[in-house]
N, CA, C and O atoms as a Tripos MOL2 file, in Angstrom:
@<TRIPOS>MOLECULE
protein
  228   227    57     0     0
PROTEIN
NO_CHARGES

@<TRIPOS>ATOM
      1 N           0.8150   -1.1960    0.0000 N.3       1 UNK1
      2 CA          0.0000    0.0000    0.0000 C.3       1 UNK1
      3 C           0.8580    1.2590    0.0000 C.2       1 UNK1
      4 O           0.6250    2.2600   -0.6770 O.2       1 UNK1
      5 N           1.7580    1.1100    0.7400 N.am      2 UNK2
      6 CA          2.9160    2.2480    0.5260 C.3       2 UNK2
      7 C           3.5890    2.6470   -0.5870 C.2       2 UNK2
      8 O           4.4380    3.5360   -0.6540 O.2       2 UNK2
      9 N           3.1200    1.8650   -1.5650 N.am      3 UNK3
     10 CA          3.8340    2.5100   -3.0230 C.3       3 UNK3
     11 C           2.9530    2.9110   -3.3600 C.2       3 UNK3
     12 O           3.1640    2.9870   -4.5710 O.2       3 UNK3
     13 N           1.7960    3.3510   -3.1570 N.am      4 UNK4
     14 CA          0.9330    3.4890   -4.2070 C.3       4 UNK4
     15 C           1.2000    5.6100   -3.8930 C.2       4 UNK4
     16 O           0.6480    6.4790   -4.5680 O.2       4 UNK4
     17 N           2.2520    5.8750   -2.6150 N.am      5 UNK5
     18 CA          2.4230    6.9340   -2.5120 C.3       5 UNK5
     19 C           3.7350    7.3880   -3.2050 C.2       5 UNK5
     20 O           4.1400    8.5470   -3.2960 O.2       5 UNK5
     21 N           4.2870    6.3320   -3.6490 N.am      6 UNK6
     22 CA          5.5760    7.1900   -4.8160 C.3       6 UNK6
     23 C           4.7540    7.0820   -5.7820 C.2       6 UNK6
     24 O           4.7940    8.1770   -6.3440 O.2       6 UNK6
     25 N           3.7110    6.1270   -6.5520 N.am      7 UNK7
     26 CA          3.4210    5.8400   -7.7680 C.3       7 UNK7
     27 C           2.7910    7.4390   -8.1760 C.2       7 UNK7
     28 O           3.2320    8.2380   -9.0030 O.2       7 UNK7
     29 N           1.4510    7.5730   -7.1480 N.am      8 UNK8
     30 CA          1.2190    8.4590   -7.4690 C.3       8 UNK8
     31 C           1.7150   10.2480   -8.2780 C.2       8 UNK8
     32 O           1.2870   10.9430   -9.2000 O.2       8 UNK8
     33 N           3.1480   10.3610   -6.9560 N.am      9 UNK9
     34 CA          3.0690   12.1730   -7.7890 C.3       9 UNK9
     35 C           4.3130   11.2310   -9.0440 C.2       9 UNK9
     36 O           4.9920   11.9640   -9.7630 O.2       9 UNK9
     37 N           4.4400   10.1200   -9.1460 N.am     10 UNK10
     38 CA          5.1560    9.8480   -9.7760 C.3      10 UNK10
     39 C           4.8150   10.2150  -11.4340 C.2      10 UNK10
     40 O           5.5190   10.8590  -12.2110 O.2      10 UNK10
     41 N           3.4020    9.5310  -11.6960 N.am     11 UNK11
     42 CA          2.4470    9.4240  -12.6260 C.3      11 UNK11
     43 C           2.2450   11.3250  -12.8160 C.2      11 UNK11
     44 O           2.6280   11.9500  -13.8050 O.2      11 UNK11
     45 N           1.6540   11.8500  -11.7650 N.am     12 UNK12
     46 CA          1.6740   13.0950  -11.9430 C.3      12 UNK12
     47 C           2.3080   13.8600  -12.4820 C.2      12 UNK12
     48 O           1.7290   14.6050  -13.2730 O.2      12 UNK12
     49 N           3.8070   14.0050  -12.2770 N.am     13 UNK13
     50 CA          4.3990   14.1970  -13.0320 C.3      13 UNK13
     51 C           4.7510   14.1320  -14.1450 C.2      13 UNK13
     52 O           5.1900   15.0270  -14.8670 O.2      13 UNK13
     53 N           4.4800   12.4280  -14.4810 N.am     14 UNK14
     54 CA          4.8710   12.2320  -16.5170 C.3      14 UNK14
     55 C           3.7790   13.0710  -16.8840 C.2      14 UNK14
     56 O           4.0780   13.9930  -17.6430 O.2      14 UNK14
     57 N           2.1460   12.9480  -16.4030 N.am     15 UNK15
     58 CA          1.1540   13.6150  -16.5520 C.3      15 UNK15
     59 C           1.5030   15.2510  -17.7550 C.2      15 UNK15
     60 O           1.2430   15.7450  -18.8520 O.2      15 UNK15
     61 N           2.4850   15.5100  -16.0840 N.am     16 UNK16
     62 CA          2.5350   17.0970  -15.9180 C.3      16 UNK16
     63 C           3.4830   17.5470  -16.7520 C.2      16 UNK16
     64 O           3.5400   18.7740  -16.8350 O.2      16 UNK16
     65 N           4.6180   16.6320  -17.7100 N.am     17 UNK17
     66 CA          5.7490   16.4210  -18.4510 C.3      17 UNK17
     67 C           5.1330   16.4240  -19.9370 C.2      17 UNK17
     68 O           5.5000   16.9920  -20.9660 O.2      17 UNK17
     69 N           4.1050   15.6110  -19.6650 N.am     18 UNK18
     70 CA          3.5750   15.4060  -20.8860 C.3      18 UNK18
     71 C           2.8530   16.5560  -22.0440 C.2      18 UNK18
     72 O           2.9900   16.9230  -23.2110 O.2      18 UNK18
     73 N           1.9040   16.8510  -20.6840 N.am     19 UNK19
     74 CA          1.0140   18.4150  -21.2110 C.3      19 UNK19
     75 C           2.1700   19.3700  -21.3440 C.2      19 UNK19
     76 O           1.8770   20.1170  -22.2770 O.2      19 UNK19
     77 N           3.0490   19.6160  -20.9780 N.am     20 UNK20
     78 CA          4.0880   20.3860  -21.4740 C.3      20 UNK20
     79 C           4.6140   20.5310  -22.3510 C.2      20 UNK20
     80 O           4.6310   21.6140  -22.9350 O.2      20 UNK20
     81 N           5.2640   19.4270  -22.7730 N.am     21 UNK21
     82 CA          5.8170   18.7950  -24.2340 C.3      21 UNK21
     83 C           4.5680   19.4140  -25.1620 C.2      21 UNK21
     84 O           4.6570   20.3460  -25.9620 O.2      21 UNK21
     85 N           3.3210   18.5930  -24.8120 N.am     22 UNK22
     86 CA          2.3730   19.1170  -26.1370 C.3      22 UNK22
     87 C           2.1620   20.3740  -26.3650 C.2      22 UNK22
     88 O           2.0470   20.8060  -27.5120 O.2      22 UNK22
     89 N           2.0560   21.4040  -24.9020 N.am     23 UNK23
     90 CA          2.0490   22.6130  -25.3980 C.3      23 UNK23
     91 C           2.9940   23.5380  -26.1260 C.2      23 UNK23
     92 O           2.5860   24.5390  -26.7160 O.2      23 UNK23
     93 N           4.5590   23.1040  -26.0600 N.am     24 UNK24
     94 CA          5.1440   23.2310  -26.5830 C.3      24 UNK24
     95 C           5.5350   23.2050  -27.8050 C.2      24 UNK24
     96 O           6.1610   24.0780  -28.4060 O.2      24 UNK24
     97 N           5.1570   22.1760  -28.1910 N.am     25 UNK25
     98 CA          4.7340   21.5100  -29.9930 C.3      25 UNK25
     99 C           3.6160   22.5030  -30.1830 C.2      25 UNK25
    100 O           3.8320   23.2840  -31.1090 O.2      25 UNK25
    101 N           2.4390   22.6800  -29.5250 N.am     26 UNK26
    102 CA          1.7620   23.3000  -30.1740 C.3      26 UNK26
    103 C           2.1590   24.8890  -30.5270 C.2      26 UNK26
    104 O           2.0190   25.4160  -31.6310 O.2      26 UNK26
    105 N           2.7040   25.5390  -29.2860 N.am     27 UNK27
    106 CA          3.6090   27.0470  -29.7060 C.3      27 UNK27
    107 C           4.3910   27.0510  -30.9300 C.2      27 UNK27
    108 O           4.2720   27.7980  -31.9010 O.2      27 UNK27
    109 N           5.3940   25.8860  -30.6920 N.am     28 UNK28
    110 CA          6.5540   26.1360  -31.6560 C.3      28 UNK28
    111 C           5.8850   25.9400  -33.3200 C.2      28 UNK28
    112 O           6.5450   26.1420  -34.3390 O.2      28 UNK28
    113 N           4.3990   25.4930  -33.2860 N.am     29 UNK29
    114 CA          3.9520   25.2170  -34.7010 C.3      29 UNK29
    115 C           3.7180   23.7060  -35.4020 C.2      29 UNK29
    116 O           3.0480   23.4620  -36.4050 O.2      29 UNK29
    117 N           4.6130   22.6010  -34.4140 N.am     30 UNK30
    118 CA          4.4800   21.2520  -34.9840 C.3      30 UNK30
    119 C           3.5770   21.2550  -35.7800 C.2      30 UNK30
    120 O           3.8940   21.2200  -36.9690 O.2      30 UNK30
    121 N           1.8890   21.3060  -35.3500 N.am     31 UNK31
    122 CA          1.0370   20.6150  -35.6920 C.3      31 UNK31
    123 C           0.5050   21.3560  -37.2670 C.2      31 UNK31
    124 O          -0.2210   20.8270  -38.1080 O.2      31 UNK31
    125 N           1.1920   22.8500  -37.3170 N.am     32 UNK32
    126 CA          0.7150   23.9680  -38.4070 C.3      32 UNK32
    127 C           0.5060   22.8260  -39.4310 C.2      32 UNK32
    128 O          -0.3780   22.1190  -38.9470 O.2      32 UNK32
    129 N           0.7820   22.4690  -40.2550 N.am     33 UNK33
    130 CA          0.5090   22.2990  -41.6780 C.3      33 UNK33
    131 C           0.8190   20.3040  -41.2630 C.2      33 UNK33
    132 O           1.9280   19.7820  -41.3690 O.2      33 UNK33
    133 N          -0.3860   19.5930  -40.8430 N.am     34 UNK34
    134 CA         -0.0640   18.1920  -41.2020 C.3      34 UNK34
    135 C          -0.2250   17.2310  -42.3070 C.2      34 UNK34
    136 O          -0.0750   16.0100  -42.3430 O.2      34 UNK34
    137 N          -0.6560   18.3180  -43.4270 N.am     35 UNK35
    138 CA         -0.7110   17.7670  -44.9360 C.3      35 UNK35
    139 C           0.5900   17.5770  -45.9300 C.2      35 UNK35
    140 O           0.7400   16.8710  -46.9270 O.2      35 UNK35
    141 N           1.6050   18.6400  -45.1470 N.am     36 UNK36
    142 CA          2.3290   19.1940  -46.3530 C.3      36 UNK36
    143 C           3.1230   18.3440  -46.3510 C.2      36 UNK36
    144 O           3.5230   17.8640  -47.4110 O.2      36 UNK36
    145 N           3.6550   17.8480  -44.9170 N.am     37 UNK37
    146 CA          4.8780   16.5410  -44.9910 C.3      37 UNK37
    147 C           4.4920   15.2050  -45.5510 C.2      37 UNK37
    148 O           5.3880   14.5670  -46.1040 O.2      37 UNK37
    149 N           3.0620   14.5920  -45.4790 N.am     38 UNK38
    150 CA          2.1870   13.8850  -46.3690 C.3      38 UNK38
    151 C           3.0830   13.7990  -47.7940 C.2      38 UNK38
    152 O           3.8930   13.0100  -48.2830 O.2      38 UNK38
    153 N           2.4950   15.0010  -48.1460 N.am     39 UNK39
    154 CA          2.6260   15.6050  -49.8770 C.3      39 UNK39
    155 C           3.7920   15.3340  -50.0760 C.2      39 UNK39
    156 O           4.0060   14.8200  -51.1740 O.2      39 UNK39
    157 N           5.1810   15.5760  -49.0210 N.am     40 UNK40
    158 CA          5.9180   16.2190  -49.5690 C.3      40 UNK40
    159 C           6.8320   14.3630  -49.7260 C.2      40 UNK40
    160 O           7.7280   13.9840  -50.4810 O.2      40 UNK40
    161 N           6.4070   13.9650  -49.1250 N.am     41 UNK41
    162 CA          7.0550   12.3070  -49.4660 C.3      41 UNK41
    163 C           6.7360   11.9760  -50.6940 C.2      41 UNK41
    164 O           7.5200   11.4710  -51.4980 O.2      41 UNK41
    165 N           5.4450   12.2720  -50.9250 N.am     42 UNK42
    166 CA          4.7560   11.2840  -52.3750 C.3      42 UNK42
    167 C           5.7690   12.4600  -53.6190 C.2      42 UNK42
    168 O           6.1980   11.7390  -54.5200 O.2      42 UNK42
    169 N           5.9800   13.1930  -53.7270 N.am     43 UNK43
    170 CA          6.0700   14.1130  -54.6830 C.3      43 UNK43
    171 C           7.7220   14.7510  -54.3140 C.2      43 UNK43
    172 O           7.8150   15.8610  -54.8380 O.2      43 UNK43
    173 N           8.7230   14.4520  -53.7410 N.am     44 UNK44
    174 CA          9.8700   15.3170  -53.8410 C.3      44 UNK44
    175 C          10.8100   13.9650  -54.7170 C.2      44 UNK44
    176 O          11.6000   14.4200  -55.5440 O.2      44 UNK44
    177 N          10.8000   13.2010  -54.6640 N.am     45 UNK45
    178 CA         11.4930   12.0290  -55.6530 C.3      45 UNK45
    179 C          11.0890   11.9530  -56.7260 C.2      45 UNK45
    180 O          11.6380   11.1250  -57.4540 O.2      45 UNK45
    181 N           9.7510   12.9320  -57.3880 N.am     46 UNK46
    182 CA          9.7520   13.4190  -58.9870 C.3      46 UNK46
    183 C          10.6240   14.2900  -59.1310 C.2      46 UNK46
    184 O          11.5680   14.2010  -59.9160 O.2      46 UNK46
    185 N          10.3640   15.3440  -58.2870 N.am     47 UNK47
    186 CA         11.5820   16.4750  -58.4270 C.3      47 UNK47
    187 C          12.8080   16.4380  -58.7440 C.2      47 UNK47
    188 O          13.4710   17.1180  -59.5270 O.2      47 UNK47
    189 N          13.1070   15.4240  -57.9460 N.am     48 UNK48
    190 CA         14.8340   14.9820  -58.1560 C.3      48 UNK48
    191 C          15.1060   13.8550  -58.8580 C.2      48 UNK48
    192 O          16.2020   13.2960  -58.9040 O.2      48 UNK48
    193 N          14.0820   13.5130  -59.4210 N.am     49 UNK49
    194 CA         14.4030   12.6070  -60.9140 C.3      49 UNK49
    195 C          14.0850   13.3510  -62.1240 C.2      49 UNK49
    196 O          14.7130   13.0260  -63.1310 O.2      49 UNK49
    197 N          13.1060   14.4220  -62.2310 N.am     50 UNK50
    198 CA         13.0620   15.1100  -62.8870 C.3      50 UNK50
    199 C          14.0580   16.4260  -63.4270 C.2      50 UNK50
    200 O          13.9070   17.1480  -64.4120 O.2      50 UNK50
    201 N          15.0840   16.4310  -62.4200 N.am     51 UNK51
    202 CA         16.2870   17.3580  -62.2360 C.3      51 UNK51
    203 C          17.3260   16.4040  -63.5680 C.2      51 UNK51
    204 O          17.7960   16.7070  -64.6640 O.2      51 UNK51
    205 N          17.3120   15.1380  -62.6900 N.am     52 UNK52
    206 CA         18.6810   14.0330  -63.4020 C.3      52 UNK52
    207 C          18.0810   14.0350  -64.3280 C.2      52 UNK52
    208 O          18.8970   14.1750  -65.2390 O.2      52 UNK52
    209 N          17.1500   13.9700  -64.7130 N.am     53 UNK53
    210 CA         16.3520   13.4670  -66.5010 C.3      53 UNK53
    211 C          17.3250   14.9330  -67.6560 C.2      53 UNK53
    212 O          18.0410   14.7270  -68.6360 O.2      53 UNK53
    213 N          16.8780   16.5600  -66.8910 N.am     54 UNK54
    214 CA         16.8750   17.0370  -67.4080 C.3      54 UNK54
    215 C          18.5940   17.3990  -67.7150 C.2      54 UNK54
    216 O          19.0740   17.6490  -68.8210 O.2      54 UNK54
    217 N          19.2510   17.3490  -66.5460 N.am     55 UNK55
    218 CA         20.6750   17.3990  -66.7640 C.3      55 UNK55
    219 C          21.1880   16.6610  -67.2850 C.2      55 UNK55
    220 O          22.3360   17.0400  -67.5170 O.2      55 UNK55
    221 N          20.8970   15.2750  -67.8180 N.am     56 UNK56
    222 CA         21.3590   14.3020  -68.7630 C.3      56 UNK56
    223 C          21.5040   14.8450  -70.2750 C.2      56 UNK56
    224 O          22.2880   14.5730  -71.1840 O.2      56 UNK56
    225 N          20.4370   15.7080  -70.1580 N.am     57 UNK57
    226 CA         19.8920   15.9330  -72.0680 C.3      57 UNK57
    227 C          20.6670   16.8330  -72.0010 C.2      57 UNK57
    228 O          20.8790   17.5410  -72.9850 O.2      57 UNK57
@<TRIPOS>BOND
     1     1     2 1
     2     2     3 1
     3     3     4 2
     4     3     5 am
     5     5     6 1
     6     6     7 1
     7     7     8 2
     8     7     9 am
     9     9    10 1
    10    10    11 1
    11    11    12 2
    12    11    13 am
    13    13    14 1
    14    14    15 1
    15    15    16 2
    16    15    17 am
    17    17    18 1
    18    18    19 1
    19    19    20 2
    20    19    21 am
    21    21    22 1
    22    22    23 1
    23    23    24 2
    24    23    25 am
    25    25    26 1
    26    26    27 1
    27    27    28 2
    28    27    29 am
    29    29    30 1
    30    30    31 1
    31    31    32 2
    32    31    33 am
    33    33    34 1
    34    34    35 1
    35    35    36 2
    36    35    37 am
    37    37    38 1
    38    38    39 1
    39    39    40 2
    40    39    41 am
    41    41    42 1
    42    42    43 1
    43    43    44 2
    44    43    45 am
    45    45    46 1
    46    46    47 1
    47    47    48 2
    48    47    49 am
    49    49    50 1
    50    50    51 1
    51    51    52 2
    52    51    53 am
    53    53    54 1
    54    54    55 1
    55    55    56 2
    56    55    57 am
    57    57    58 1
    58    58    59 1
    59    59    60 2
    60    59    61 am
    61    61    62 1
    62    62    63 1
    63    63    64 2
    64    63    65 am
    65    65    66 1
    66    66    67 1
    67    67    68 2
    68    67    69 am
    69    69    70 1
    70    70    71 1
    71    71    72 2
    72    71    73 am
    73    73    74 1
    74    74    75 1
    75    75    76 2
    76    75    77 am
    77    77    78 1
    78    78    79 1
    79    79    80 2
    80    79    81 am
    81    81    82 1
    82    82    83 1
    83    83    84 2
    84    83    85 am
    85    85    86 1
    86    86    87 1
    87    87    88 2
    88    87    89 am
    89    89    90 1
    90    90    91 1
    91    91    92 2
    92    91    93 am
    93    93    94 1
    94    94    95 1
    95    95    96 2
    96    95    97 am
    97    97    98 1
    98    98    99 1
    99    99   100 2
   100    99   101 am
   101   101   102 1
   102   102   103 1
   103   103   104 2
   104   103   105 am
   105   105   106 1
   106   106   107 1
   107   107   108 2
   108   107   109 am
   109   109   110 1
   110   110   111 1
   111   111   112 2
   112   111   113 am
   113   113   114 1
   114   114   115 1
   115   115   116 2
   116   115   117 am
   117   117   118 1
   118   118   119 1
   119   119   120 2
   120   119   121 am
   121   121   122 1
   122   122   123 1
   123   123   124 2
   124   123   125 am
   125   125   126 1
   126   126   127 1
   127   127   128 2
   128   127   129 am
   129   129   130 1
   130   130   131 1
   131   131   132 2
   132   131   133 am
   133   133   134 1
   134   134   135 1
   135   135   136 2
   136   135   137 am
   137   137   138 1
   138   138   139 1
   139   139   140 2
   140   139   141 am
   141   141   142 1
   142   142   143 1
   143   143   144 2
   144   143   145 am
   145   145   146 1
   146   146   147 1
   147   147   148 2
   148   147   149 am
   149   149   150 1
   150   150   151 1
   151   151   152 2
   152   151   153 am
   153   153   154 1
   154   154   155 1
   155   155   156 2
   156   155   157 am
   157   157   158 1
   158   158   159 1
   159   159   160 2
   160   159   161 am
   161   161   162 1
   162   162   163 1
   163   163   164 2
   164   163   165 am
   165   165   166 1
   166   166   167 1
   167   167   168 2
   168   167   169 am
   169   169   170 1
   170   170   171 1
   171   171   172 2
   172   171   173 am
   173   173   174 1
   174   174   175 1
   175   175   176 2
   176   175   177 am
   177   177   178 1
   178   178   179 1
   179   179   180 2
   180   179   181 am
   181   181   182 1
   182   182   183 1
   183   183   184 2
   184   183   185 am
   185   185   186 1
   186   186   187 1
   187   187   188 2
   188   187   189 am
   189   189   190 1
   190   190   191 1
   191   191   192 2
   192   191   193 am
   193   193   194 1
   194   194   195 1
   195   195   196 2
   196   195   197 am
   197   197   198 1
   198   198   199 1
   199   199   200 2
   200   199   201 am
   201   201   202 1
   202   202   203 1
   203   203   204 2
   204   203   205 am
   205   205   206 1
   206   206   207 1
   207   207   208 2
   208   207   209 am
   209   209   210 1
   210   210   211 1
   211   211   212 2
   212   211   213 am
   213   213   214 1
   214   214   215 1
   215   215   216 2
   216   215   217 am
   217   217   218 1
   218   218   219 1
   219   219   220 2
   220   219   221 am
   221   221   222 1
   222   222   223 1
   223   223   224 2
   224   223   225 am
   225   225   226 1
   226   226   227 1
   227   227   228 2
@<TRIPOS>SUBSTRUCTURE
     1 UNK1         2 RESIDUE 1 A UNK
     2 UNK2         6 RESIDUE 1 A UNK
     3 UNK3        10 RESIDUE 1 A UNK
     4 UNK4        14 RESIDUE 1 A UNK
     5 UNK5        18 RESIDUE 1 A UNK
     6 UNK6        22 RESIDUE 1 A UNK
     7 UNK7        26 RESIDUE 1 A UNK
     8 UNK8        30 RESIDUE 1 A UNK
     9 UNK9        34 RESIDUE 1 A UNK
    10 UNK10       38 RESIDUE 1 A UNK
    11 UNK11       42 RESIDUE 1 A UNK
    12 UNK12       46 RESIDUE 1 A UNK
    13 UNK13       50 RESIDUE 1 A UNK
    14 UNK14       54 RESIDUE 1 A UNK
    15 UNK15       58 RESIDUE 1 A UNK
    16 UNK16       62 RESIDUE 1 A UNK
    17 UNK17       66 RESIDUE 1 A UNK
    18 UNK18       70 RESIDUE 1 A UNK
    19 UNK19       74 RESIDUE 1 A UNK
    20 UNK20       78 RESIDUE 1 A UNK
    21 UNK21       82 RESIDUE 1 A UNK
    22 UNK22       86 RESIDUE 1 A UNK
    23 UNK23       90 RESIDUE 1 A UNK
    24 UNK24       94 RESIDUE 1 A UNK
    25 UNK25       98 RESIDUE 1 A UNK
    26 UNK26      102 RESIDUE 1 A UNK
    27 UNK27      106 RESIDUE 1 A UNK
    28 UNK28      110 RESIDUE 1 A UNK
    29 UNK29      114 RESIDUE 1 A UNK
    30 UNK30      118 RESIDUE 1 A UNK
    31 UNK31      122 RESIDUE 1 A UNK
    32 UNK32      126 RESIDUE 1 A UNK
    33 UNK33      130 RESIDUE 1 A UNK
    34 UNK34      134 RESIDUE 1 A UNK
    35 UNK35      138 RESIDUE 1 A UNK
    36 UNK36      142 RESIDUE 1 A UNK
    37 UNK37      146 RESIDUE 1 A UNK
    38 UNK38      150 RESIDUE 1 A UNK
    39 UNK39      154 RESIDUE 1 A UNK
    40 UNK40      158 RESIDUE 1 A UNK
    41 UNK41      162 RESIDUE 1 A UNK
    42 UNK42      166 RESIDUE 1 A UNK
    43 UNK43      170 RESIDUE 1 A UNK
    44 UNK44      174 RESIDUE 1 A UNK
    45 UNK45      178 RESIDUE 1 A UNK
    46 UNK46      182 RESIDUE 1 A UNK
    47 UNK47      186 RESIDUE 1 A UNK
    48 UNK48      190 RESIDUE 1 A UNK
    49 UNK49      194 RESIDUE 1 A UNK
    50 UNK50      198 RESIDUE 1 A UNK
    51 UNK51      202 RESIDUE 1 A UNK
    52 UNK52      206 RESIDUE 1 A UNK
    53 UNK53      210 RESIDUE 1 A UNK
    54 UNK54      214 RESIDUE 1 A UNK
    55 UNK55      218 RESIDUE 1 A UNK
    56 UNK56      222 RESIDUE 1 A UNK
    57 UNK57      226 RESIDUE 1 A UNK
């Protein structure tokens, strides 16, 4: 029964670690644009094959 008094502010803390972190991400902008990194996988390896295509000719 006596642990359940470290567990506690223990938990509290990651709790309190946690909401921090996220608010942080949310200031610094993380979440701004979650489409563009999507996009930007499917579509930047045309770009740069489309570069070598053209510097070949």
């Amino acid at each position: 029964m006596s642990i359940i008094y470290v567990l506690i502010p223990i938990a509290i803390l990651f709790v309190v670690i946690a909401i921090g972190v996220f608010f942080w991400a949310v200031r610094s902008e993380q979440f701004s644009d979650l489409n563009k990194q999507a996009h930007s996988i499917l579509f930047e390896d045309d770009k740069e094959q489309h570069k070598k295509s053209n510097d070949g000719n």
